[in-house]
C-alpha positions in Angstrom: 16.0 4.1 -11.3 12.6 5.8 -10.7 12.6 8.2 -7.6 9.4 7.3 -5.6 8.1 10.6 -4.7 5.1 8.7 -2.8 7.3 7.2 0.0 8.2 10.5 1.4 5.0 12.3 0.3 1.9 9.8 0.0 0.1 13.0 -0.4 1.3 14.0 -3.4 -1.3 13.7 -6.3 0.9 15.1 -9.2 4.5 15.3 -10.3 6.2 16.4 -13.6 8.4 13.8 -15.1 10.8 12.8 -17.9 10.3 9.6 -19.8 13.3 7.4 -19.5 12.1 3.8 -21.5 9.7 2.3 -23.0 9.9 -1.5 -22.4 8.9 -4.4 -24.5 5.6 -4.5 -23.1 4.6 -1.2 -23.4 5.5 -0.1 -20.2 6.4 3.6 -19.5 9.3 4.0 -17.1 9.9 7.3 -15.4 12.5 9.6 -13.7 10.3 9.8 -10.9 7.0 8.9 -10.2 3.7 9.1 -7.7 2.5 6.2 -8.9 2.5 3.4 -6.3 3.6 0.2 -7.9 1.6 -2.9 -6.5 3.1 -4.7 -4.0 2.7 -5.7 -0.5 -0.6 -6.4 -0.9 -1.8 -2.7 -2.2 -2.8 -2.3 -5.8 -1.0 -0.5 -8.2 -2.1 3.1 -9.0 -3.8 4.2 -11.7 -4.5 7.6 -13.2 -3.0 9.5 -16.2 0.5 11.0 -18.0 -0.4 14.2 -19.6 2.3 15.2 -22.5 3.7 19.3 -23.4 1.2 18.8 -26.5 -1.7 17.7 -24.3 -2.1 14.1 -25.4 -3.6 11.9 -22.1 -1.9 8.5 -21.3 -4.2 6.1 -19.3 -2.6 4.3 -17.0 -4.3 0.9 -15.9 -2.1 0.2 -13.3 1.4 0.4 -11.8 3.6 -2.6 -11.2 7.4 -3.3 -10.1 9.7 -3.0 -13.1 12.9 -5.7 -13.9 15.2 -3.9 -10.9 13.9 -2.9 -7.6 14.5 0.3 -8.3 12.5 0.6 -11.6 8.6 1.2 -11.7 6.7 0.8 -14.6 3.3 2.6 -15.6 1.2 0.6 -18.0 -1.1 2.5 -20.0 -4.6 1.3 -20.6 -5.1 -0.7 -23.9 -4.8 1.6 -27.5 -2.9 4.3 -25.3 -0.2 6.5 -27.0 3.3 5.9 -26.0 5.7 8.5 -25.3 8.9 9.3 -27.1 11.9 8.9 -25.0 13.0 12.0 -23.1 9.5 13.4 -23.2 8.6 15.9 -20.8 4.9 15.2 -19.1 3.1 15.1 -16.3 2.1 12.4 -13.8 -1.2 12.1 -11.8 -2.6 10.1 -10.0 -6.5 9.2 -9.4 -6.6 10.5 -5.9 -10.1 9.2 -4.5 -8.7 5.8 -5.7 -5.3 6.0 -3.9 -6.8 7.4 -0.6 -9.3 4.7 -0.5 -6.7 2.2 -0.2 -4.4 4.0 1.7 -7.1 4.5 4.1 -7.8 0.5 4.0 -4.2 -0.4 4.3 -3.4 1.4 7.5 -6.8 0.0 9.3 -5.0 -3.6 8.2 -2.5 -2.6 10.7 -4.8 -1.6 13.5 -6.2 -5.1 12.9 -3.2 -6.6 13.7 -3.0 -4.8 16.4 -6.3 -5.5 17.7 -5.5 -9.2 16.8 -1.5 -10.3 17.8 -1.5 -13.2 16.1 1.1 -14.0 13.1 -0.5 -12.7 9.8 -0.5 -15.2 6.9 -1.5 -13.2 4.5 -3.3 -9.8 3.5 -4.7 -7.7 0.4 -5.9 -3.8 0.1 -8.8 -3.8 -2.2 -10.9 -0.5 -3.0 -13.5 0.0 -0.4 -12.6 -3.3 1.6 -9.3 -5.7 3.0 -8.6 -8.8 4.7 -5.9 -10.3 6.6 -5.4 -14.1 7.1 -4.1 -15.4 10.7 -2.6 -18.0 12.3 -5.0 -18.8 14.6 -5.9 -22.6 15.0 -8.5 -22.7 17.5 -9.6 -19.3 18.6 -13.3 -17.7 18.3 -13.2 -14.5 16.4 -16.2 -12.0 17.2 -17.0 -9.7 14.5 -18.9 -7.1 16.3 -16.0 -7.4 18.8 -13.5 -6.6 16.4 -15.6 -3.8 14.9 -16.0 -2.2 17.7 -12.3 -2.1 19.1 -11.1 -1.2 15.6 -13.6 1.8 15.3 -12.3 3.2 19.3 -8.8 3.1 17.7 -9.5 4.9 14.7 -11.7 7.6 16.5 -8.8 8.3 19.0 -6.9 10.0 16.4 -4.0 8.6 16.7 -1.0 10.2 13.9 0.8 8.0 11.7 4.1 8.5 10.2 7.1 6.4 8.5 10.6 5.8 10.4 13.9 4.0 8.6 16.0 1.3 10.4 18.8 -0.4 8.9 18.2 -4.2 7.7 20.8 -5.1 11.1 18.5 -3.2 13.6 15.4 -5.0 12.1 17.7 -8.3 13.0 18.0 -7.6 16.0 14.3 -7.4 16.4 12.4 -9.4 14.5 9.3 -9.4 16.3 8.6 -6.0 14.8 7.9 -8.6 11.2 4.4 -9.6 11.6 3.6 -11.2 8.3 4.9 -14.9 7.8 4.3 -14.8 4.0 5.8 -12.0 2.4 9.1 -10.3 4.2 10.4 -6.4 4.2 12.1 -5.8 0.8 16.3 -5.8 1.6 19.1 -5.2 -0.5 18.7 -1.3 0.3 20.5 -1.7 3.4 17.5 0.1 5.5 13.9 -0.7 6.2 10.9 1.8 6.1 8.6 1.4 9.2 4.9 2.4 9.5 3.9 3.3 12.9 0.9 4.2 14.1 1.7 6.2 17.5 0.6 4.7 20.5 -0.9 1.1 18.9 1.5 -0.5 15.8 4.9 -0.2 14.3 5.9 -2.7 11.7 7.8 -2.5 8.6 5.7 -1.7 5.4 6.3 0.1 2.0 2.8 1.2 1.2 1.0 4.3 1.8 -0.4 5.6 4.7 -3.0 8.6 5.9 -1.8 10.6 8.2 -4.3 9.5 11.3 -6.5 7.2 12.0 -9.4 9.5 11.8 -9.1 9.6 7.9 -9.8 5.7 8.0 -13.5 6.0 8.8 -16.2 3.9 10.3 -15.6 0.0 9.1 -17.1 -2.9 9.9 -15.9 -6.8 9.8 -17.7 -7.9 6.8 -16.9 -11.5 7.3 -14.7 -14.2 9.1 -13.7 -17.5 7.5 -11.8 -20.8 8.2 -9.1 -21.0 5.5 -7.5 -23.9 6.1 -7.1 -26.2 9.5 -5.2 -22.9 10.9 -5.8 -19.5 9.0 -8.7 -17.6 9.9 -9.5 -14.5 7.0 -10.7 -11.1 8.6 -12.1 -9.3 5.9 -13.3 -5.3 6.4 -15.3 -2.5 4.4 -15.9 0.9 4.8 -19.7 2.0 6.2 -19.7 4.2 3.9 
């Protein structure tokens, strides 16, 4: 088991850690981590694993390991690998984690702003999208822009809630994505809400108000498919 520091703390940039494998691939598996592993539509982080003797791991990316509970770093190609039972430390590259987090939370407000059953989604750096299941209806961009920029400038806090998998039963309406469900088998759910506009169930990470999102605009909106219509953002930056 890794312990994922990140889901209590998304704010936390740096950790020290004790190796505990070294799988087939080449994968480094930790005690604990603030490495983000990709899933639900965020990218893996990346960043570095600095040894007692001051040898520097890259790591590409992060990914899910063989158990839910195992996350695996995987270090750029011709890394070093670490001996068992070393003693490092862990950091992640920050700008590159608060971009997405940034971009992941505005894909909720968007789901907000829209209500319609989400088919779909991906975090990228600097830009997102979310697919819908909207048949028939006319999407404005500047529309759109402009509601999700009110939301983010009324600064509204964000912070993470647990409900047991039987209270998520019991309302299900709090799942907006068709494709892709909460992870269960934990016997509780984490929720994202966003006070005052969203609350959902999500295992990414999050800024802490909407004012950290920024200005962002809707880049583009396209027909995928007779019934999914793709939303995609950037930053103005």
């Amino acid at each position: 088991m890794t312990h994922p520091l990140f889901r209590d703390d998304a704010y936390l940039t740096q950790t020290s850690a004790v190796v505990k494998g070294v799988n087939e691939r080449g994968g480094i598996i930790l005690d604990q981590t603030v490495f983000y592993p990709t899933g639900g539509g965020q990218p893996g982080d990346k960043g570095t694993l600095t040894l007692a003797d001051g040898a520097v791991i890259e790591i590409a990316t992060t990914v899910k390991g063989d158990s839910p509970d195992e996350i695996v770093h995987v270090p750029a190609e011709g890394s070093p690998l670490p001996a068992v039972g070393a003693e490092l430390t862990a950091e992640i590259d920050w700008a590159f984690r608060h971009r997405l987090m940034r971009m992941h939370s505005c894909l909720h407000l968007l789901s907000a702003v829209l209500p319609y059953p989400v088919t779909g989604g991906q975090v990228s750096d600097g830009k997102g999208r979310l697919d819908f299941d909207l048949p028939e209806a006319t999407l404005d961009k500047e529309e759109i822009t402009t509601e999700l920029n009110r939301i983010i400038n009324e600064n509204h806090p964000v912070s993470s809630d647990w409900i047991s998998e039987e209270e998520l039963d019991a309302k299900p309406d709090l799942v907006k994505t068709m494709s892709v469900q909460p992870p269960r088998g934990a016997g509780r759910i984490r929720l994202i809400k966003v006070a005052d506009v969203d609350l959902q169930p999500c295992g990414g990470t999050h800024v802490r108000n909407t004012s950290e999102i920024g200005a962002v605009c809707v880049r583009k909106i396209e027909k995928k498919g007779r019934q999914n219509r793709r939303v995609k953002l950037e930053f103005m930056e």
